[in-house]
C-alpha positions, 0 to 999 in steps of 0.5 A: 920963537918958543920953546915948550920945556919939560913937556910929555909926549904919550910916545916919550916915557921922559920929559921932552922940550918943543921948540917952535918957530914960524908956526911950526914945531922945529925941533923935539928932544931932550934938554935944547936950551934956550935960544936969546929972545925966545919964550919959554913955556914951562909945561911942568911935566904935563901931556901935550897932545895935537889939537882934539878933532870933533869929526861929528856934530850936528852944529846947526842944531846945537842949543836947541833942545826943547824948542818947540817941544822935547823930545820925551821918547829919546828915540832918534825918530822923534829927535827928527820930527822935532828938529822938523819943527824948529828947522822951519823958524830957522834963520842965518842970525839964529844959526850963526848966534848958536854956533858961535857959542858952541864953538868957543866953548870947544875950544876951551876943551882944546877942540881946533877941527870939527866936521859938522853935519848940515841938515839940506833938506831945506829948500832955502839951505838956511843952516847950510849958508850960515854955516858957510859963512861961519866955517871962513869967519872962524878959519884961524881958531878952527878948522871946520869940514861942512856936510850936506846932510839930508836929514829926511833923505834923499830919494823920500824927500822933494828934490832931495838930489837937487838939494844935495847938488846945490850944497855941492855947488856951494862949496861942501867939503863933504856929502852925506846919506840916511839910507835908514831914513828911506822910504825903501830899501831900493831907495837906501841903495839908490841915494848911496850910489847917488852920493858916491858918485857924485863926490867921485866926480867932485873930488869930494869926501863922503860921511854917511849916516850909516845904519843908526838903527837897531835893526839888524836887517838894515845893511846899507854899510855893505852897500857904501863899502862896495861903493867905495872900494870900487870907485876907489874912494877909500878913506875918502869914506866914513861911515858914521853910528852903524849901530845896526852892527851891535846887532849883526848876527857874528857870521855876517858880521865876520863876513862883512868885516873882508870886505870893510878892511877891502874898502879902506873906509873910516867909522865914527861911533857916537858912544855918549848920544848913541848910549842914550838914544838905541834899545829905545824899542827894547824891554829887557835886555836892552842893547848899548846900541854903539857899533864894534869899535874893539872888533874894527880897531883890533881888524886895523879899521880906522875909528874915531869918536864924536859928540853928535848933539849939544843939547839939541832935539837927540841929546838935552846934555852935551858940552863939547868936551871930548874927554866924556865922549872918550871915558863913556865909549870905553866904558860901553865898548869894554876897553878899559885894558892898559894899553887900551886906555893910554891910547884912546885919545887917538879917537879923538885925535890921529885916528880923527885927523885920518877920518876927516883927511888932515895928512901932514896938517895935523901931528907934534912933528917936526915940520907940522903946523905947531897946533897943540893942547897941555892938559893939567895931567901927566898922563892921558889916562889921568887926564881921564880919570880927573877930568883935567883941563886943557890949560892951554891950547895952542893953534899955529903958535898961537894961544887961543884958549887957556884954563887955570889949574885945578886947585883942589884942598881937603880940609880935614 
């Protein structure tokens, strides 16, 4: 048993005591006092909040950036051919090695769910059967959802259906689409109806590169709504990037946006890689080229935000710290009002935790798994401001990762 003293809730204007026992929080309130031979954590007043959720990276590419060649456009495009190159030197150790780094680092920023996308447009599935094998090796530190994602397409790549089917049977918990990436707009259409259908029949979810391209007229998102709302998919579904949607004239957009709240289909914006990588083929002005977060959230749409590359062939950078993804997207999505601060690390967390369908898993409630971060800050919208560490992270009543507390001295 334990009890966490004097702790911040964001819902709770005064300090709270947790008590926990059995790996789950069991009471939440004010003042509880301390059981006989429980442990006591004091929070000092600092911000608990459920784990951080990564609901989109590409792990088997992470650490990679340069190998062979940088990508010294920043466009996705060569991003593509030259994870081209360095996908056919992959091996199940290379794969395993990188991954293993990376994940211990989000960990110390409090991440315990990640939801990565696997390149299988590889005949072999290399990444892919690393990955697997990661995803169970790793279960009691982290949560991993794995992708089938075809980075070169589905219909414009060889036996890109018989790949996706093989991820399938191994065990994906999700398939994904690049309907931009496709030779045609026929095929766009096609691979989306192929994908939908297919996790409809497997009872598995969906999370498609979406429109991640500036050009207004790519619209596969109106094409994997109306597949999900009429196979009755619904949250099921993520569309992931629609950064096309920056640049949707507002007639269209305001029509597409019925049949987006119809759907009930999730968004994942990648505001940090996104920034970096769109308005490549713009002079000035120059697109953010991030999809409407403010518009779809304010519309009761369901968005979350990702990190999407760590130093790999679409971003040099990348730690895995969420705070950055979270501070950037305010700043490029224009919500930096009040409320809209203090409640942006639900793109990170209970909006995350919907995208990837965690339900009654995930939450500090009585009765839910006793998964938690403490952040050395008061307030969520410090945390952001000085950048504070999670001094603890805490995964079904267990430490897993800590950090010391800034100490900071002036000397004048």
């Amino acid at each position: 048993m334990m009890l966490v003293h004097n702790v911040r809730l964001p819902e709770s204007p005064e300090p709270v005591d947790v008590r926990i026992a059995e790996a789950r929080f069991t009471q939440i309130g004010a003042d509880l006092g301390v059981h006989d031979g429980e442990e006591v954590l004091d929070a000092q007043g600092r911000l608990m909040l459920p784990p951080f959720i990564e609901s989109h990276i590409h792990l088997d590419s992470v650490l990679t950036a340069g190998q062979p060649e940088p990508n010294l456009s920043g466009t996705l495009f060569e991003g593509i051919q030259r994870w081209a190159q360095r996908k056919a030197t992959l091996t199940v150790d290379d794969v395993k090695e990188r991954v293993n780094r990376v994940v211990r680092q989000q960990a110390g920023f409090g991440v315990q769910f990640v939801r990565t996308h696997v390149d299988v447009t590889d005949p072999q599935l290399t990444a892919l059967r690393a990955l697997l094998e990661l995803r169970e090796e790793l279960a009691e530190w982290m949560t991993i959802q794995i992708v089938a994602f075809p980075q070169e397409g589905i219909c414009s790549f060889p036996d890109g259906r018989e790949l996706m089917t093989k991820a399938a049977d191994l065990g994906v918990d999700v398939l994904g689409a690049i309907p931009h990436f496709e030779f045609t707009r026929e095929y766009a259409v096609e691979s989306l109806n192929f994908v939908c259908n297919l996790a409809a029949e497997r009872g598995l979810l969906v999370d498609v590169h979406c429109d991640e391209i500036d050009d207004e007229a790519s619209r596969g998102l109106e094409t994997l709504a109306t597949r999900a709302y009429e196979l009755g998919l619904g949250s099921r579904v993520t569309a992931s990037h629609t950064t096309a949607m920056h640049s949707y004239n507002n007639a269209y957009f305001t029509r597409l946006l019925r049949l987006l709240q119809m759907s009930g289909i999730n968004f994942v914006s990648n505001p940090v890689v996104n920034t970096h990588l769109q308005g490549r083929a713009d002079t000035y002005p120059k697109r953010r080229g991030v999809t409407r977060v403010k518009e779809l959230t304010e519309a009761g749409i369901n968005v979350s935000f990702g990190q999407d590359d760590i130093q790999d062939p679409w971003n040099p950078l990348g730690t895995g710290n969420l705070r950055d993804v979270v501070f950037t997207g305010l700043y490029v999505t224009q919500m930096l009002g009040h409320e809209q601060i203090e409640n942006s690390h639900r793109f990170v967390t209970s909006n995350a935790a919907r995208t990837l369908g965690l339900g009654d898993e995930y939450g500090i409630e009585v009765g839910r798994p006793a998964s938690f971060v403490l952040l050395d800050a008061d307030t969520w919208s410090q945390a952001l401001n000085w950048n504070a560490g999670v001094v603890a992270s805490y995964r079904n009543g267990k430490l897993i990762a800590r950090t010391e507390p800034v100490r900071r001295e002036v000397l004048f």
